[in-house]
N, C-alpha and C positions, 0 to 999 in steps of 0.2 A: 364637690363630691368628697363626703369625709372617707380618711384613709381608714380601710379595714382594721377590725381589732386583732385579729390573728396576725398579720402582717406585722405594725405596731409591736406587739410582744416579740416576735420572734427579731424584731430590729432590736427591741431592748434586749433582748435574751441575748446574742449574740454582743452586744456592745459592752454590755457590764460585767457578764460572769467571766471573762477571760482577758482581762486588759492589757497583760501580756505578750497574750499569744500572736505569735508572729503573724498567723492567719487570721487578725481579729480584723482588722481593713478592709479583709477581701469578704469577710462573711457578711460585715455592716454593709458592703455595698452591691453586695449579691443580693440581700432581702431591701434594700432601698429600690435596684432595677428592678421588683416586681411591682413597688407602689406607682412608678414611673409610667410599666405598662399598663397597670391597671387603670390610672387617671388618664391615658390617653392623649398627655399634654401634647401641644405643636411645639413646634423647634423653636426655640429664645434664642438670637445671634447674640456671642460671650461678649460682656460688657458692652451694652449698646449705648448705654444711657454714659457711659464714659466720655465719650463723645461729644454731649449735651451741655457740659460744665462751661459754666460763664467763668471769665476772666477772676472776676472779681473773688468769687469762691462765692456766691449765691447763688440758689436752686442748686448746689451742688448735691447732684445725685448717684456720684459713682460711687459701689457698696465702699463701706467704713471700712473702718479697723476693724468689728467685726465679724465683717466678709472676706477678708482679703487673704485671710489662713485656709481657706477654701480645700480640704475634703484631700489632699495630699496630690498625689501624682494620678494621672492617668492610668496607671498599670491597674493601679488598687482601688480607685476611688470612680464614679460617674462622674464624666465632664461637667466642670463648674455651670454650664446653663442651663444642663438637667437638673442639677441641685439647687438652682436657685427658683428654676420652674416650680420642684416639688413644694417649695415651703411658700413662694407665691401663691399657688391654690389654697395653701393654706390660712391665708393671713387674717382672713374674718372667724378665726377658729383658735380661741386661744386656747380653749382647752385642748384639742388634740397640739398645739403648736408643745404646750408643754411637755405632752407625753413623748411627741416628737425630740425635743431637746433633750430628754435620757439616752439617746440613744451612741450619741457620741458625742465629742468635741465639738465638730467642725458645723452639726446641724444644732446643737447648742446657740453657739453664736450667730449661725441663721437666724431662729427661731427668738428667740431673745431682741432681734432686730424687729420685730415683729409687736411681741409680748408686750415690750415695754414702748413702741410710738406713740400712743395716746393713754393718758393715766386721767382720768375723771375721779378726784376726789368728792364724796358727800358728808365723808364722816370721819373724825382724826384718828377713828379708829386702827386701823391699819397703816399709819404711818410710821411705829418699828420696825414695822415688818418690811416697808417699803426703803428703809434710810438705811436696815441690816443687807438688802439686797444690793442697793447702790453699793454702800462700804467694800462688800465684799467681789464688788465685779465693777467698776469703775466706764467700762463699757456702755453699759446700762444706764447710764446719762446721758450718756453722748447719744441713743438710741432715741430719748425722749424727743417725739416732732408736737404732739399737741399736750398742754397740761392745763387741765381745768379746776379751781379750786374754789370747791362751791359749799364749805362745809356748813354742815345747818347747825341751826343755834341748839343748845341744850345745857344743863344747869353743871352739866360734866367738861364745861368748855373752857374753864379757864385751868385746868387740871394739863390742858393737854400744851401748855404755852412752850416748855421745853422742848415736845417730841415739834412741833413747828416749827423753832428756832432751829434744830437741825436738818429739818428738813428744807425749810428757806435756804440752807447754806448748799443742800444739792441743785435747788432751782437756779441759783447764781453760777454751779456751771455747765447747766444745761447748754452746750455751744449749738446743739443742732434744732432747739426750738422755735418752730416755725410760729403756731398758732396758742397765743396766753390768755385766758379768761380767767378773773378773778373776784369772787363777790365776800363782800366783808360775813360773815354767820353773824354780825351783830346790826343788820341792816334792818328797814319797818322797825323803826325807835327800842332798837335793846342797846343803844348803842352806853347807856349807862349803866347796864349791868355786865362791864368788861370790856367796851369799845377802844378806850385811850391802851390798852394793852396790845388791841392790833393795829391801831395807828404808831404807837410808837413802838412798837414790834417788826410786826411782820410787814406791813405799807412801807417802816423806814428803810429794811434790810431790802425791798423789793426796789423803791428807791436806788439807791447804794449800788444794785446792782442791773439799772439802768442807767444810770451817768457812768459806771464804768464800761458796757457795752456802747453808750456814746462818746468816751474820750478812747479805751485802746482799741475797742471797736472798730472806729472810724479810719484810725490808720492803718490796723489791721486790714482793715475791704481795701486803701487806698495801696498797699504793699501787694496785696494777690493782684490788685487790676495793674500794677507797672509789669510787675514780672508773672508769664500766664504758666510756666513750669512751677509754678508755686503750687498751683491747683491738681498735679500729680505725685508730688511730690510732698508735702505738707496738709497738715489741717487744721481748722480753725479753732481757733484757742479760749476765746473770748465770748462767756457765757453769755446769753440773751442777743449777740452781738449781730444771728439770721432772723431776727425776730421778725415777723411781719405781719402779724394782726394782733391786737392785744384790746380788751376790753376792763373796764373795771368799773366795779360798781361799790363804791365804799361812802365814808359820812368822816365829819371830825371827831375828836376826842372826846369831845362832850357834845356835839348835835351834830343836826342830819347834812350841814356841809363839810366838806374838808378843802383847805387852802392852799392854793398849787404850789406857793412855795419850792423847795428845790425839783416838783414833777415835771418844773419847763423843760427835762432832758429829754421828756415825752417828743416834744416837737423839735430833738436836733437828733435822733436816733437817725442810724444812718441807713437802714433797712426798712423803717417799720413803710408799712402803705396803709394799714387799715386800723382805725383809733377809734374807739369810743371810749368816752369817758363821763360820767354822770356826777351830777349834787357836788362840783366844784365852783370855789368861790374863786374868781381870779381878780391878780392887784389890778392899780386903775392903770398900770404898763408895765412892760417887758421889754427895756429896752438890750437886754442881754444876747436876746437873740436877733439884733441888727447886723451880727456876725454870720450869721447862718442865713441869709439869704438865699431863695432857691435852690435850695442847698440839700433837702431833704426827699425822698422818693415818696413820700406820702400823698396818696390817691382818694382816698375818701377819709374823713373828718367829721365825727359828728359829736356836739355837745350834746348830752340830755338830762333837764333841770339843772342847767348850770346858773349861775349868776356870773354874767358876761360885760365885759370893760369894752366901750370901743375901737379904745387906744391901745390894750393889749390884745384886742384880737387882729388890729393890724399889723402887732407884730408876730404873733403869730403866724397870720395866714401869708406872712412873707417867706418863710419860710419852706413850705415844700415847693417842688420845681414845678410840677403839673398837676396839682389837685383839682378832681373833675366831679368829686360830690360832697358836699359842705351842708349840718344839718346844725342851723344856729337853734338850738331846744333852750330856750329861758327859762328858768323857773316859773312854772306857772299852777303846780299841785300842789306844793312843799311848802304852804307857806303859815302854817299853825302853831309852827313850834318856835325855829330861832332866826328864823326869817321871814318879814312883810311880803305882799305883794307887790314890785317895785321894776317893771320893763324897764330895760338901760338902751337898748337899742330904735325904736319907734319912737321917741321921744325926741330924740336929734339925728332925722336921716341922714341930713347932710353927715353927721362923724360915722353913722353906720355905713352910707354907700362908699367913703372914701375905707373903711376897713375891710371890705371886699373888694374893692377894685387890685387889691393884690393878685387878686385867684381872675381876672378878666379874661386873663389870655387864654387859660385852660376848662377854665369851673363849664360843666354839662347838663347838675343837676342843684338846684339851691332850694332849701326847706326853712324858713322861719318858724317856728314855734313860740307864738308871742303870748303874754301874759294880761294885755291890755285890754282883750274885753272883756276881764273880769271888773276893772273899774269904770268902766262903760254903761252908760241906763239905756242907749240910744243906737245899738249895734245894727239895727236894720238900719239906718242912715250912713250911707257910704261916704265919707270924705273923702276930697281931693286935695293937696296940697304940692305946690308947686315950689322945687328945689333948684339952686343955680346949678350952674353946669351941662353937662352933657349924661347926667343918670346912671345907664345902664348899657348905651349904646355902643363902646367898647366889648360887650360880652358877644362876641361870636358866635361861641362854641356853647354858649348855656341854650336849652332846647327846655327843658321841665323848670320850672317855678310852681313850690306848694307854699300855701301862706293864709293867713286870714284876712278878715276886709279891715280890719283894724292896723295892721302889719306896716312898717316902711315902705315892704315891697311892693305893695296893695296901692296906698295913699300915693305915696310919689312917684312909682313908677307904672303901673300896668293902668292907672286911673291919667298919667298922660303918655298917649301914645309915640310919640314923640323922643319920649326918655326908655322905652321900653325898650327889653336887646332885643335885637335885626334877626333873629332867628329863633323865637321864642314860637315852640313849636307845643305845646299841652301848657297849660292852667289849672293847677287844681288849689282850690278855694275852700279852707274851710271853718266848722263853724260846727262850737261844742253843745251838748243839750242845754249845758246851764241857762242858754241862750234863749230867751222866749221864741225872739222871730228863727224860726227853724227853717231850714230851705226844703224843705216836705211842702210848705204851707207859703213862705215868702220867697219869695223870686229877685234876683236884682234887675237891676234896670238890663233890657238887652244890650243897648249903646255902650255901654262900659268896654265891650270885649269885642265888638265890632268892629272897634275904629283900630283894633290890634291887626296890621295886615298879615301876619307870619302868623296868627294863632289857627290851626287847625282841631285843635280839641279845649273843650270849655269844661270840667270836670267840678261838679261842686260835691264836698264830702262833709256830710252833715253824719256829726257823731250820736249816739244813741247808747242807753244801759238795756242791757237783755231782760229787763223787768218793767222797762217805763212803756210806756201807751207809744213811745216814737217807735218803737220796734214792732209795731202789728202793721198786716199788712191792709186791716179794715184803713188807719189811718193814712199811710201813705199812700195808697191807691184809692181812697176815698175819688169815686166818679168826677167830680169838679175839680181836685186837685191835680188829676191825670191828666184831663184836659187842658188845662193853664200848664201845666208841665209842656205838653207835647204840643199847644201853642208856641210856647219859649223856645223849644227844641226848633219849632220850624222856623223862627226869626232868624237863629244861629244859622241853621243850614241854606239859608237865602244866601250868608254871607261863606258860604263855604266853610262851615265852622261845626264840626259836631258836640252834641249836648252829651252827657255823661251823667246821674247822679250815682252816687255813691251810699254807702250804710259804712260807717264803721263802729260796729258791733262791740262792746265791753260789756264787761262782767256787771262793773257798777261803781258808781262812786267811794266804793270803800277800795279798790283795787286801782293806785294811781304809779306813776312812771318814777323812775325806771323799774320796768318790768325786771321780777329776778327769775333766775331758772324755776323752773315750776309752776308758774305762772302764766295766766291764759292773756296772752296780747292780746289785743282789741285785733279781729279777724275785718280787714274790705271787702265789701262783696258790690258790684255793681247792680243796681235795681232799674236802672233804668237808663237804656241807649241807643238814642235817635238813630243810628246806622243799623243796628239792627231791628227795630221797629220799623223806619221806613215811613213815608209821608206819601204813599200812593196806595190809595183803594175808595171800595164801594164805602160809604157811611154808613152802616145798620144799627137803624135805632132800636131793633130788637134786642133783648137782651139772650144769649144762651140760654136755654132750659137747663136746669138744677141738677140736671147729672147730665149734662151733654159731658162725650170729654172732647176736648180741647187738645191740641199739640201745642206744647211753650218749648223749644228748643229738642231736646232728644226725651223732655221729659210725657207723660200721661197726667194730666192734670183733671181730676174732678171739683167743677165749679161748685158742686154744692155740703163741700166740704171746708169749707176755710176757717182759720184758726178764729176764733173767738180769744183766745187765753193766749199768752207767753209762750207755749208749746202743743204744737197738734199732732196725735199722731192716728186720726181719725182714717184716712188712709189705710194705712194698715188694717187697723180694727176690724173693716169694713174686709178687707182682702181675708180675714179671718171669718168672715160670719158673710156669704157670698149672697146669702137672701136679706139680707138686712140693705141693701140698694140696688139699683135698678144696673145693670152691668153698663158701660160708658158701650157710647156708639162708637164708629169708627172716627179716630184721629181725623182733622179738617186737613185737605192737601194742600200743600205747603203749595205756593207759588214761583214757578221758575222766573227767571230775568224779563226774558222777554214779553211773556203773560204779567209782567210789575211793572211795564215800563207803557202798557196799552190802558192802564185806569189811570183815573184824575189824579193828581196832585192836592193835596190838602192838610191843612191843618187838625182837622178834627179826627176823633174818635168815636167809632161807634160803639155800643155796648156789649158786643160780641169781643171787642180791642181789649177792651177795659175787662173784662172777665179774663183774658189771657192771661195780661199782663200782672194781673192781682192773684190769676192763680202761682203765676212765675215767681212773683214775690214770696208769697206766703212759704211756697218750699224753701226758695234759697233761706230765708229766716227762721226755718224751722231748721235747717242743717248746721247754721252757725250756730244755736242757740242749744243744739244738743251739747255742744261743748263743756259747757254750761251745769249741764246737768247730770253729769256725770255722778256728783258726792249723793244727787238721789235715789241712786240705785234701782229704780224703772226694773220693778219683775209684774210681768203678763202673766197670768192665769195658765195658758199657751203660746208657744212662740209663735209669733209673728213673722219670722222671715227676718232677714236682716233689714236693718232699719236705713244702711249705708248706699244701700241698691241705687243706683242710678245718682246717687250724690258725688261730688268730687271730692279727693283726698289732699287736694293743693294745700291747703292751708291747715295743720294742725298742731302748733307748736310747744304744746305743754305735755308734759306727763300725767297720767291719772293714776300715781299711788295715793295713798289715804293721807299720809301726813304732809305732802308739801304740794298739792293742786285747789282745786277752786273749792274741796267737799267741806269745806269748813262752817259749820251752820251757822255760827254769831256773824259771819261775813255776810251769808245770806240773809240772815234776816236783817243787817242793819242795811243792806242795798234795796232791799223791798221797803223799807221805813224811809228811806231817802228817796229813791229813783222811782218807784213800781204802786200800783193801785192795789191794797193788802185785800181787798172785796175780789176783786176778777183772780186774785193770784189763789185764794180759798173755793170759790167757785170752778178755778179749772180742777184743784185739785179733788173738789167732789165729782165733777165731771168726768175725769179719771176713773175713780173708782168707781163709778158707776159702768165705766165702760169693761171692766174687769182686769183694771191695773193698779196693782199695788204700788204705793209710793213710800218707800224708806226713808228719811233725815237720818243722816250718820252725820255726826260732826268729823274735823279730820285734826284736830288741833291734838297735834301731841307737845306742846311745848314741855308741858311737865312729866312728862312717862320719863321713867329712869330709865327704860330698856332704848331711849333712844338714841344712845352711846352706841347701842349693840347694830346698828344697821350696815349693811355690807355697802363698802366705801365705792365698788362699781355694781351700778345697776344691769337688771339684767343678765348677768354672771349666774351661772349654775352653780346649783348646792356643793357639788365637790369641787367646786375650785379649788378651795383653800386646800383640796388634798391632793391635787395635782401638782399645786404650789409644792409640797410638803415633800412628796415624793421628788420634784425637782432639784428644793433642797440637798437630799438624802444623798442623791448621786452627783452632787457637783464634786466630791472630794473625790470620788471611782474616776471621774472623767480629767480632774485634773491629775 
């Protein structure tokens, strides 16, 4: 609930024009107790979270430095956990947090705790403004919990190399920063028009100030955890030093790799748990970190497009003490420019299963992302290969294995059951478009995954481009294909095993990993699964009638509307123009337990099955695929209604502004020239327009607009920030 504006003023009014007056305390916090009443907060017990502080001085969450000047005495001021409640309600509100902090000192510093926790840079624009702020209140670093620096490229970007340089020297002492994301603005090949400036820039100084949070770091956490009076008494000094999720997405000097070189401090950090690191080239060992053996608190670990040593990833993955999700990503997109297609791990299982066998004790979840069916003619032919030792069967606690059939994991282990971990509880299996045999159309053998006795789920995820013919649901629900499907599914389930197929949905081949901010991941959606379909009913070789509807889950399905094109939004149309189809009959009643458990058991599908599940499909692929189409701007003659009705919002992970999301048109059209049938993609859009939808092409590419310097550095931020800012400025000398 925002704080009133009368209230507000008369808080400022009182706090600034009399800085004086003896009575200025008791005024500030006579018009604060009405904001108190008016929000209606419950009772906060004073300093709870005090109590919470670990040894070590990690997740330390009792208020800073500055909270701890807190509002004066009792007589004149609201008890400190009414003041801290009021600015609490506030937190998702920075503009009133601002206006808030005019009002005195003590909610200054509140408010500022607030203001400045997460800073999401886009644009270097604003970064005097931000390095004048730190300077001048030192505080306001130590405030900093999440910083994300994601600036976009533009032809004004090497202009800004100084205001960076300064600013990197505040990120070195950020002591209180939990969560660090970082992507090079010279990433998707600009990396020669300025890249070696932020590799030996701003990556070395980021560098520099990660081996110094791993060497005084370390002793610093080991000095809080001997003496625990340390943690009420003291604070932590040592910038990056609570860090515990960091990502980075960056390229070398001159190409799309960069050499880990001195980043091995990455894996002795004494905090970190969560790493992602992309398009690094690592040596062929590291034997440096045989000093750091389980040594490190790091829990999840994932490569993406890395080029990976066996022998240095063994010493690596020696290192954390309990890491439970490990995602080995090889290079396998990246390879046009300064790098071949060349898998280091599939090649010799025996040095890759002995490079995991570090993570045995603890690892949960393991991801191979291999490179090898690209040099492959022959990928529907599954190999076996059998490796000395004992495999996998040490892994206890690993339950998920994702991988391809080309994969280590694939060939020497899950192909003999024998070497496969004892508790391998889900399979997911998969398999890119480039790949002719698609698992839409090919099936592996069932025996592969039968003879697995701990597998209870068989999941195969066959990738697809939101423009190729694998993303309709004519073809994957194509009548015969459904059936051989939901035969396969009933093998599995004889053996207690359920089938799963998967869609993982992309933009298209022009769009490849690592995904940067702004950019549409490839969306999972499951299409098809045996426990929820079920293998008990009548057979009806009848097929539904053409506008029966149907019940597919909680959705309304009209059978005789399915997509022909990329995109259908016939549905609707139809809801717009109500004589134009026959109104759907009542939903088919769904089946209780026990009325399921009184029909036959079977393999087969009837034609009334097959129209369900094709209508099920077709919407799920029409919901991922709007994602998609966003940069075409889709205006009706009349609204339609919202399009999102009945769709889920699980997954939506990009932004739709013009210049940094999918609406880029040369992107579009070179994904239709690669992925997509350019006849059916012209024909929908005639189809469209005939139905009375206009279809716009905006492109989104600003790389050369000059005005792209000028974009505001947080998104979503209202127009008068910057005067909120301003006025914040104005009164910091009144208040001091």
């Amino acid at each position: 609930m925002p704080l009133s504006s009368h209230t507000l003023a008369a808080m400022r009014r009182y706090s600034t024009s009399a800085p004086r007056d003896p009575h200025y305390r008791l005024k500030a916090s006579l018009a604060t107790g009405y904001v108190v009443c008016a929000l209606a907060l419950p009772f906060v017990p004073p300093l709870l979270e005090t109590r919470r502080a670990k040894a070590d001085g990690s997740y330390l969450t009792r208020p800073s430095t500055m909270a701890c000047t807190l509002l004066g005495s009792i007589d004149h001021r609201l008890p400190n956990e009414l003041t801290l409640a009021v600015v609490q309600q506030l937190a998702n509100d920075n503009r009133t947090l601002c206006t808030l902090a005019q009002t005195c000192r003590g909610f200054q510093q509140l408010a500022e705790e607030h203001i400045y926790k997460t800073i999401k840079l886009r644009s270097v624009r604003d970064l005097q403004r931000i390095i004048s702020a730190f300077v001048s209140r030192h505080d306001r670093v130590r405030a900093v919990h999440t910083l994300k620096i994601l600036y976009r490229y533009n032809e004004h970007l090497d202009v800004s190399l100084e205001r960076r340089k300064a600013f990197n020297e505040c990120v070195a002492q950020m002591v209180n920063l939990r969560e660090w994301h970082v992507e090079s603005p010279y990433d998707n090949f600009k990396w020669e028009k300025g890249g070696h400036e932020w590799v030996e820039g701003d990556m070395e100084r980021f560098r520099q100030a990660l081996e110094k949070a791993c060497v005084d770091g370390a002793k610093e956490k080991e000095r809080f955890a001997q003496d625990r009076h340390l943690t009420r008494s003291l604070q932590r000094t040592v910038g990056l030093a609570q860090l515990e999720s960091l990502t980075i997405h960056s390229h070398g000097a001159h190409a799309d790799f960069w050499p880990l070189d001195g980043f091995h401090c990455l894996f002795r950090h004494p905090s970190l748990r969560y790493l992602h690191v992309s398009c690094v080239t690592f040596p062929e060992t590291l034997e440096l970190l045989e000093s750091h053996k389980r040594k490190t608190p790091l829990t999840t670990l994932i490569f993406d497009e890395c080029n990976l040593e066996p022998k240095s990833l063994l010493h690596i993955l020696g290192t954390p003490e309990k890491l439970k999700h490990l995602t080995l990503g090889e290079n396998v997109f990246n390879i046009n420019r300064s790098v071949e297609c060349s898998p280091r791990l599939s090649p010799d299982p025996v040095a890759a299963l002995e490079a995991i066998a570090a993570v045995a004790h603890s690892l949960e979840s393991l991801t191979h992302l291999d490179s090898k069916w690209r040099l492959a003619t022959d990928n529907h032919i599954i190999a076996r290969r059998r490796v000395p030792g004992e495999g996998m069967r040490q892994f206890h606690s690993l339950k998920t294995i994702e991988c391809d059939t080309g994969s280590f994991l694939h060939e020497a282990v899950v192909m003999n059951h024998d070497l496969a971990p004892p508790n391998l509880d889900t399979l997911i299996v998969r398999r890119h478009f480039y790949v002719v045999e698609n698992f839409f159309d090919y099936l592996p053998d069932v025996g592969y995954y039968t003879a697995l006795p701990s597998l209870n789920t068989l999941e195969l995820r066959q990738s697809a481009a939101a423009l190729n013919y694998l993303a309709t649901s004519e073809y994957i629900c194509e009548p015969e294909r459904l059936r051989n499907r939901h035969a396969f599914a009933y093998k599995l389930f004889k053996s207690d095993i359920n089938f799963r197929l998967n869609i993982e949905l992309g933009r298209g081949s022009s769009l490849i990993p690592p995904y940067l901010h702004g950019e549409p991941v490839p969306q999972v959606r499951c299409l098809y699964d045996a426990s929820s379909i079920g293998f008990r009913r009548h057979v009806n070789k009848e097929a539904v009638g053409p506008n029966v509807g149907v019940e597919v889950g909680s959705l309304q399905v009209e059978n005789g509307s399915s997509s022909l094109f990329p995109f259908s939004y016939l549905d609707d149309l139809k809801n717009q123009h109500p004589g134009s189809a026959t109104p759907p009959e009542e939903p088919l009643k769904k089946l209780t337990a026990s009325e399921s458990a009184d029909l036959p058991e079977t393999d087969q599908l009837g034609d009334d099955d097959v129209q369900q599940i094709a209508g099920q499909t077709r919407r799920a692929l029409d919901q991922m695929k709007e994602r998609f189409a966003r940069g075409w701007h889709l205006q009706r003659d009349s609204d339609p209604g919202d399009l999102s009705d009945n769709w889920d919002d699980d997954v939506d992970d990009f932004e739709g502004t013009d210049e940094e999301t999918d609406s880029d048109f040369e992107a579009m059209i070179q994904d239709l020239q690669n992925d997509g049938d350019e006849e059916a993609f012209l024909q929908f859009i005639e189809n469209m327009q005939e139905q009375g939808i206009e279809i716009e092409v905006q492109s989104g590419d600003e790389e050369g607009d000059d005005d792209d310097e000028w974009h505001e550095a947080e998104e979503n931020v209202p127009e008068d920030w910057e005067d909120a800012e301003d006025d914040l400025e104005e009164h910091e000398a009144d208040l001091d």
